[in-house]
Structure formats: C-alpha cells, structure tokens
ZADOVO-199082 format. One record per residue: residue in one letter; x negated, z negated, y negated of N, C-alpha, C in turn. Coordinates in steps of 0.2 Angstrom, whole numbers, padded with zeros to 4 digits, always signed. Each point is the difference from the previous one (the first is absolute). Example, Ala and Ser with C-alpha at 12.3 -4.5 7.8 and 13.67 -1.06 7.14 Angstrom:
a-0066-0039+0028+0004+0000-0006-0004+0000-0006 s+0002+0004-0005-0004-0001-0006+0004-0003-0005 
// end
This chain:
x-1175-0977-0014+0002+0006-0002+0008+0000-0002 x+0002+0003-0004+0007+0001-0002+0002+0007-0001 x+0008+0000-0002+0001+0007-0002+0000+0002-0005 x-0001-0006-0004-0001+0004-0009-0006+0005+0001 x+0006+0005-0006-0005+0008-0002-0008-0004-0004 x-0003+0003+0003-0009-0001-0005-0003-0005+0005 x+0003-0004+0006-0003-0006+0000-0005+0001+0004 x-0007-0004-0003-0005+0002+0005-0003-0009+0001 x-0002+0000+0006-0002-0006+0005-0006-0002-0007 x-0002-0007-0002-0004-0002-0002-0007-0006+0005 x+0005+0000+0007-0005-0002+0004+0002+0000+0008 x-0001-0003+0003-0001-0001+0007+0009+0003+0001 x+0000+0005+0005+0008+0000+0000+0002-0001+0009 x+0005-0006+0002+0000-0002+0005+0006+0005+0004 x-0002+0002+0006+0005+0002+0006+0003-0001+0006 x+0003-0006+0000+0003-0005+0005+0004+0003+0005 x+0001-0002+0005+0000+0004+0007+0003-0006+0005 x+0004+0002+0004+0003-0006+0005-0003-0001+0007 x-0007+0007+0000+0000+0001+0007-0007-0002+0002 x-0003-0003+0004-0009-0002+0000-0003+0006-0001 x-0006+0001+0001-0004+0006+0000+0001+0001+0005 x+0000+0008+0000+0001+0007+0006+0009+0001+0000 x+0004-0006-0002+0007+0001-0001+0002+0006-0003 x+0005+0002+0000+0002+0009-0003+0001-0003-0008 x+0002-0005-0002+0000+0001-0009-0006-0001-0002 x-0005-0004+0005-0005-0001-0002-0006+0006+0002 x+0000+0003+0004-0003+0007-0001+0003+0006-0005 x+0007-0001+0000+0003+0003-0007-0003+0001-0006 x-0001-0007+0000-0002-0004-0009-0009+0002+0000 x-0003+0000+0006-0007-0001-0001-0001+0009+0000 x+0004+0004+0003+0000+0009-0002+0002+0000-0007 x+0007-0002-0003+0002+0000-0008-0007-0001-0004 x-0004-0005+0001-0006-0004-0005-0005+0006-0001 x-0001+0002+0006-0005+0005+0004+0003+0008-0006 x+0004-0001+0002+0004+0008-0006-0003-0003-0006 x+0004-0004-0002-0002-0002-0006-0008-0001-0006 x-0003-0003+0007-0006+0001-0002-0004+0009+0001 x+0002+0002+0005-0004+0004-0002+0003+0005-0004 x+0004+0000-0002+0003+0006-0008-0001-0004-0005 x-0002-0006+0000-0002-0005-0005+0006+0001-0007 x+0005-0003+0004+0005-0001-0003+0001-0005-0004 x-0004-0005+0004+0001-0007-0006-0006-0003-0002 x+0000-0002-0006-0009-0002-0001-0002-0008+0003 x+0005-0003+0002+0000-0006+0002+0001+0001+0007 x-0005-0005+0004+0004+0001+0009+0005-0004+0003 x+0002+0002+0004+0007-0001+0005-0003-0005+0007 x+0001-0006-0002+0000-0002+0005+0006-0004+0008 x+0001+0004+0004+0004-0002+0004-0002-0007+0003 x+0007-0004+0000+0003-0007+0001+0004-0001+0005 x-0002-0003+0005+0004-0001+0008+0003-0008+0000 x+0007+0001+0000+0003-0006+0000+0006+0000+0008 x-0002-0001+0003-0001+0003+0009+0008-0005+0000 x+0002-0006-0002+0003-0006+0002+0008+0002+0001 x+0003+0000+0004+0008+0000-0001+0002+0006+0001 x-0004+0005+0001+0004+0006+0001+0002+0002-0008 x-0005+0000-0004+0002+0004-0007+0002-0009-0002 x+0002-0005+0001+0001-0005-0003-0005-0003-0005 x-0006-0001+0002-0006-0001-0004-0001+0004-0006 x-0001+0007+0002-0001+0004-0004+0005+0001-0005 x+0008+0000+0002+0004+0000-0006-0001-0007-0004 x-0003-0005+0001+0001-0007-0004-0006+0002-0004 x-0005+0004+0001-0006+0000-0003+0002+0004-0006 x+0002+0005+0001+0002+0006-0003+0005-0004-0007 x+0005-0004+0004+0004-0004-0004-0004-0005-0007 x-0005-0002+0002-0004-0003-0003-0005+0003-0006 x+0000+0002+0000-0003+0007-0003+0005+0003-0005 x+0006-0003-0002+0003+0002-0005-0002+0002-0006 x+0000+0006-0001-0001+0002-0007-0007+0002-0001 x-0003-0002+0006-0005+0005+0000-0001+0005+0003 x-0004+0006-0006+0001+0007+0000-0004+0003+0005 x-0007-0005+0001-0003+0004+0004-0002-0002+0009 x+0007-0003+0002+0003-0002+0006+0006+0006+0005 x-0001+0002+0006+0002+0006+0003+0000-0002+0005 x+0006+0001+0004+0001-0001+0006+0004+0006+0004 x-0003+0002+0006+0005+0005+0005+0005-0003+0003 x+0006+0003+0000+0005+0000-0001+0002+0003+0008 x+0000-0001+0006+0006+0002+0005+0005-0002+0001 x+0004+0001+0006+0008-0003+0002-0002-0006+0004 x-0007-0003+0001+0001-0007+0000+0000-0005-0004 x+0001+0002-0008+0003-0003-0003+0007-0001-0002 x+0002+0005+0002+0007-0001+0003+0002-0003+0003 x-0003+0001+0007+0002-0003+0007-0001-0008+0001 x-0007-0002-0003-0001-0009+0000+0005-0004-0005 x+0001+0001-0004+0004-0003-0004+0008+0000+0004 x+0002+0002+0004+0006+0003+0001+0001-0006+0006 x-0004+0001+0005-0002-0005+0004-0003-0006+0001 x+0001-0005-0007-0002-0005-0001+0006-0004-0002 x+0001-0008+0000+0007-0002-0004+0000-0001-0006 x-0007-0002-0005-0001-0001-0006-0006+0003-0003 x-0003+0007+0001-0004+0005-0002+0001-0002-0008 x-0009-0003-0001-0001-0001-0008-0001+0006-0005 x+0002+0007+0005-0001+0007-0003+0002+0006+0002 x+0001+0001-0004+0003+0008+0004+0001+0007-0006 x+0001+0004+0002-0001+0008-0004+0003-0001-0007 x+0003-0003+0000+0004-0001-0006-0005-0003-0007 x-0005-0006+0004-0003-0002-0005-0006+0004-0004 x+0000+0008+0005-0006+0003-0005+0001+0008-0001 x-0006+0003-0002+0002+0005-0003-0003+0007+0005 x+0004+0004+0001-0002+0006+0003-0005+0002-0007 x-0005+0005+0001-0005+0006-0005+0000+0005+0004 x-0003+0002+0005+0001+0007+0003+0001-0001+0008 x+0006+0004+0004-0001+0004+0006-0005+0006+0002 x-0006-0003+0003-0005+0004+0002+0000+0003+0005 x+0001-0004+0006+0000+0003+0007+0009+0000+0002 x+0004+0006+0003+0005-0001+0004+0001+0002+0007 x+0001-0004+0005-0002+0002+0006+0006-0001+0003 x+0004+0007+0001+0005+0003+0004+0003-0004+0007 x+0004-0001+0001+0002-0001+0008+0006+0007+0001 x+0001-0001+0008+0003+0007+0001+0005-0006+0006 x+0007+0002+0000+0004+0000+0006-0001+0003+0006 x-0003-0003+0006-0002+0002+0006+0005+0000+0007 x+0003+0005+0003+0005-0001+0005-0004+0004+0007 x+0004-0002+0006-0003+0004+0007+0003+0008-0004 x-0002+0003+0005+0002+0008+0000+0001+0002+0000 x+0004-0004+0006+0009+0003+0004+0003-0006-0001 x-0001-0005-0009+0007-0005-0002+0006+0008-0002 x+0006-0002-0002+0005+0002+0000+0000+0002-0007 x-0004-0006-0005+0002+0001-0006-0008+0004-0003 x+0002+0003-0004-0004+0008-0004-0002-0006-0007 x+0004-0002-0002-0002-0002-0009+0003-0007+0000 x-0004-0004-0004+0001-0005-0003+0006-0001+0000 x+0005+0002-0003+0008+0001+0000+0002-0001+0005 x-0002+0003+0006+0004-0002+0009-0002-0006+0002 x-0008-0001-0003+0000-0008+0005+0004-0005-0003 x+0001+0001-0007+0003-0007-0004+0007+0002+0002 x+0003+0007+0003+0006-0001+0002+0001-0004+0008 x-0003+0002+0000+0000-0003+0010-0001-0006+0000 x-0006-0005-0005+0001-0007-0001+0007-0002-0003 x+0003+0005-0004+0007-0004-0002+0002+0001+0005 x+0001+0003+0006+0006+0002+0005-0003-0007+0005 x-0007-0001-0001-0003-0006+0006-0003-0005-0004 x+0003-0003-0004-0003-0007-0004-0004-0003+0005 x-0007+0000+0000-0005-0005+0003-0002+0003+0006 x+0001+0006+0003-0002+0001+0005-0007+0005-0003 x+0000+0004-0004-0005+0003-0001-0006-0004+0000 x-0006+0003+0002-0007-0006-0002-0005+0006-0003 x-0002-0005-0006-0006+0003-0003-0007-0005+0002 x-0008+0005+0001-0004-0005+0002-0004+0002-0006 x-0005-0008-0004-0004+0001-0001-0004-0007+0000 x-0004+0000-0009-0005-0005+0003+0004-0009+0000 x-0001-0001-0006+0003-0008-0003+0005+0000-0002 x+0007-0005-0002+0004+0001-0004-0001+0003-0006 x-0007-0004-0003+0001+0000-0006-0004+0006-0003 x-0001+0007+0007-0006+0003+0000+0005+0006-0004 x-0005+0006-0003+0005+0005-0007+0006+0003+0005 x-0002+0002+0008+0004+0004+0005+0008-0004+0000 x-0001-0006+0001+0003-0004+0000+0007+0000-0007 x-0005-0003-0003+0004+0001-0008+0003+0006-0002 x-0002+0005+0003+0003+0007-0001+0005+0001+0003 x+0001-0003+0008+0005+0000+0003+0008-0004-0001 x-0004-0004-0005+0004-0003-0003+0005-0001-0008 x-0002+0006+0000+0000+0000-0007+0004+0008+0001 x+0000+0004+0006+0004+0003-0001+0006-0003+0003 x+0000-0004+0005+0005-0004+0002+0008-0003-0003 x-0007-0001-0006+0006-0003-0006+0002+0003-0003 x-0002+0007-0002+0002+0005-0003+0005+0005+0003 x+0000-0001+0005+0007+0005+0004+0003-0007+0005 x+0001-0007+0000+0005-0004+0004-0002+0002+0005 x-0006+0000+0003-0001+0000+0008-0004-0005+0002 x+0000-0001+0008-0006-0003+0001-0002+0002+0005 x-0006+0000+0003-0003+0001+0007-0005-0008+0001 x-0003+0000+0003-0004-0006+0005-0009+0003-0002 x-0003-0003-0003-0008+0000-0003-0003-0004+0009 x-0004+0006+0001-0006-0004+0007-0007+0000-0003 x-0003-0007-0001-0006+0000-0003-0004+0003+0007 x-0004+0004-0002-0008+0003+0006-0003+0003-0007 x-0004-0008+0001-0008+0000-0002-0005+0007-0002 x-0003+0004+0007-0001+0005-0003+0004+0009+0001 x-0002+0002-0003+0002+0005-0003+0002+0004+0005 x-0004+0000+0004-0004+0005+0006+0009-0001+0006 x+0000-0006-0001+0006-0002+0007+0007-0001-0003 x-0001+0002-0007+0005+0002-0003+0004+0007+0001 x-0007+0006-0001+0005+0004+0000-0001+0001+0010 x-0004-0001+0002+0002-0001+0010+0007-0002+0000 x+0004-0006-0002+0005-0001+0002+0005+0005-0004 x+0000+0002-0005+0003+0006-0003+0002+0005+0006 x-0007+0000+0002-0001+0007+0003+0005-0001+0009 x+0000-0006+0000+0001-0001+0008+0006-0004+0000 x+0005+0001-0008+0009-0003+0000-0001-0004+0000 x-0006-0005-0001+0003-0009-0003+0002+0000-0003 x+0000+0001-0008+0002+0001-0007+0002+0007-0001 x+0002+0000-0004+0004+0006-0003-0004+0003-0006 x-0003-0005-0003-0002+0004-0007-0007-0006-0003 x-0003+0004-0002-0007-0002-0004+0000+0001-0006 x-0003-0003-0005-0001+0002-0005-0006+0002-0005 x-0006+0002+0004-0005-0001-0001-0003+0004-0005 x-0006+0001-0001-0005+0005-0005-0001+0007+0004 x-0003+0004-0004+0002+0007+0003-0006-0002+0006 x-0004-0001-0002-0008+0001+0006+0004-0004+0005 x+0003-0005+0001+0000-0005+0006+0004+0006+0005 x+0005+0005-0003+0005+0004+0003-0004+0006+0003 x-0002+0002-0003-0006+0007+0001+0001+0002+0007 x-0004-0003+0004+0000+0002+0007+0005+0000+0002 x+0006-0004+0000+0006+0002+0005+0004+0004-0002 x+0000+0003-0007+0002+0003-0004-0002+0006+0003 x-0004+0002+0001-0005+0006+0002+0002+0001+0006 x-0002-0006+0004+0002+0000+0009+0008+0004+0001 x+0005+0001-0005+0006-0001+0000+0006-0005+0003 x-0005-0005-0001+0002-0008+0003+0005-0003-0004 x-0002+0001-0006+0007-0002-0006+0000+0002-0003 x+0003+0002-0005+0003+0003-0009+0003-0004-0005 x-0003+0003-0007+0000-0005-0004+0005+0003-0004 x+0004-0006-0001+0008+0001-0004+0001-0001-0007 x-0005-0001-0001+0000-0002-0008-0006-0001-0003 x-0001+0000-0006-0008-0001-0004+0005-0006-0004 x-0005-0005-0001+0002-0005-0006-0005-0002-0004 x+0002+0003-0005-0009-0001-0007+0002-0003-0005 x+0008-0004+0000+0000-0004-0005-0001-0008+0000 x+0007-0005-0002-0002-0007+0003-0004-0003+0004 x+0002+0004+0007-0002-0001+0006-0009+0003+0001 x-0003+0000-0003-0006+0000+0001-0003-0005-0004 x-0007+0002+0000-0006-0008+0000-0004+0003-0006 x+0002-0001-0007-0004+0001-0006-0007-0003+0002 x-0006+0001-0002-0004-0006-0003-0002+0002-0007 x+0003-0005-0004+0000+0000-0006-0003-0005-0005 x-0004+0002-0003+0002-0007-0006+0004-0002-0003 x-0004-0008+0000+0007-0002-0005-0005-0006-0003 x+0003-0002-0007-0002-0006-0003+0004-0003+0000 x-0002-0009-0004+0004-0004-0001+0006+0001-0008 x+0006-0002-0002+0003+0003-0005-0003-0005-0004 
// end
C-alpha cells in the first residue's frame, strides 16, 4: 500500500507485525484485516506477517527489505522506538521508514496516592526538583511506553526521579497505593478502581508523545 492519491493494491497486500499470534499488534492487525474485509475496502486481501524476532528487530529488517514496495505494511508501536535504543549497533530504527496513518492512540494518565501533597503535574516535577532522585515512579520494563513517558518528561523539565521496574500492573498501582512509589504512569483502565476507592488521583492526562500509536508505516 502507499500513500499516493488513486493507489489501489494490485495484489496480495502484506501486514507485518512484531508480536506472535494473540500478541496486541497481532490481534490489532488481524481486527484492521477483519474491518477491512468486511466493508470490502480493498479488492485485493491483506494478509498479516508475524516476525516475533528481537523485539520489533526482525520485523523492522523485513519491512526494511521491502523497500519500495508498495504493497508492504507494518504496525508501528513504541517498540520500535524502544529496541533500537537499546541495542549498540541497531541495523534499523524509525528513521529508516515512513509513517501513513495514526490509527489507534491510547492515553496514559499521571497516577498519585490521595493524600500525596502534590495536586498537578506541576507540583510533582516541583518536588522532584527540590528531591533529585528521591521520588520513585513504578512501572513495567525500561524500555516499556510508562517508562519512556517518565522519561521524557524528565528531560523536559531537568528533573529526575528513580524508575522501579514491577512486572505487573496489578502491584504497581498496590505499591502506589501503600507509599512505595510515588507515581505510576499507566492507562486509564489499570487506574480505575483506586481511582474510584479514593486511593489515588490522577494529575495529569498525556495523549501526546507519551502514548503508544499503532500505526502504519512503509518502507521509504
């Protein structure tokens, strides 16, 4: 596929994906086909391409490979970002391909206890500058979107706090809730019930950078 005006697939059209079957780009990609097909959007079908290897590694070098061809598609999330970042000599990275649309954006939210001190985004990054490294944010991996979002405001305002990797979700916001950590950075659903319980409060919505497109992209 491509983004020239008029262009219609003349045959098989491929959608590469970094995650095995059941994986979320891969249930993504296989619900888009499922749209596709049944509005019979394209006369040609879509077929999804699982390149599981490397963490998006595989799948970016396939995509790579595929230069110039039109009818090559790949989903696109932030661990395409993230693997290449974390590698010493990464044979690919974002640069080498081309965005065509932002389909899905899925929000994260600033998560605090109840009774923290600070009300807004603003006060915690104040309180991190007053405590260089004493604050703690928990979420999943380094290289996971929560992680990079805390990151990335870090760099943006000269602060730092202390990243605590916990696996899942669940003993992420428990530790929030019982002053291990100070701040989460998760998806609205993960927050919901303490949210509700009046266990924490959410200091901020972040629906730009800091979220997880899945996106296509071809090769340039």
């Amino acid at each position: 596929m491509s983004t020239r005006k008029g262009f219609t697939p003349t045959r098989q059209v491929e959608l590469v994906v970094h995650s095995a079957l059941g994986g979320g780009s891969d249930v993504f990609a296989r619900a888009l086909v499922e749209m596709i097909e049944g509005e019979k959007l394209l006369a040609q079908p879509v077929r999804v391409v699982n390149k599981t290897a490397g963490a998006s590694a595989e799948a970016m070098a396939y995509l790579a490979g595929k230069r110039g061809d039109d009818h090559t598609l790949a989903v696109f999330t932030n661990t395409w970002l993230t693997t290449p970042l974390t590698r010493k000599d990464p044979q690919h990275s974002l640069r080498d391909f081309t965005p065509v649309a932002r389909l899905v954006l899925e929000p994260t939210i600033a998560v605090v206890r109840a009774d923290a001190p600070y009300r807004t985004l603003k006060e915690f990054i104040e309180e991190a500058k007053r405590k260089p490294g004493a604050l703690k944010q928990a979420g999943g991996s380094l290289t996971a979107i929560e992680s990079m979002t805390g990151l990335l405001l870090q760099s943006a305002t000269g602060t730092k706090w202390t990243f605590v990797s916990t696996p899942a979700v669940a003993d992420r916001m428990a530790n929030l809730v019982a002053g291990k950590v100070d701040i989460v950075i998760p998806q609205p659903q993960d927050a919901n019930e303490q949210i509700a319980a009046g266990k924490a409060r959410a200091i901020a919505a972040i629906t730009g950078g800091g979220a997880s497109p899945r996106c296509p992209m071809s090769r340039r």
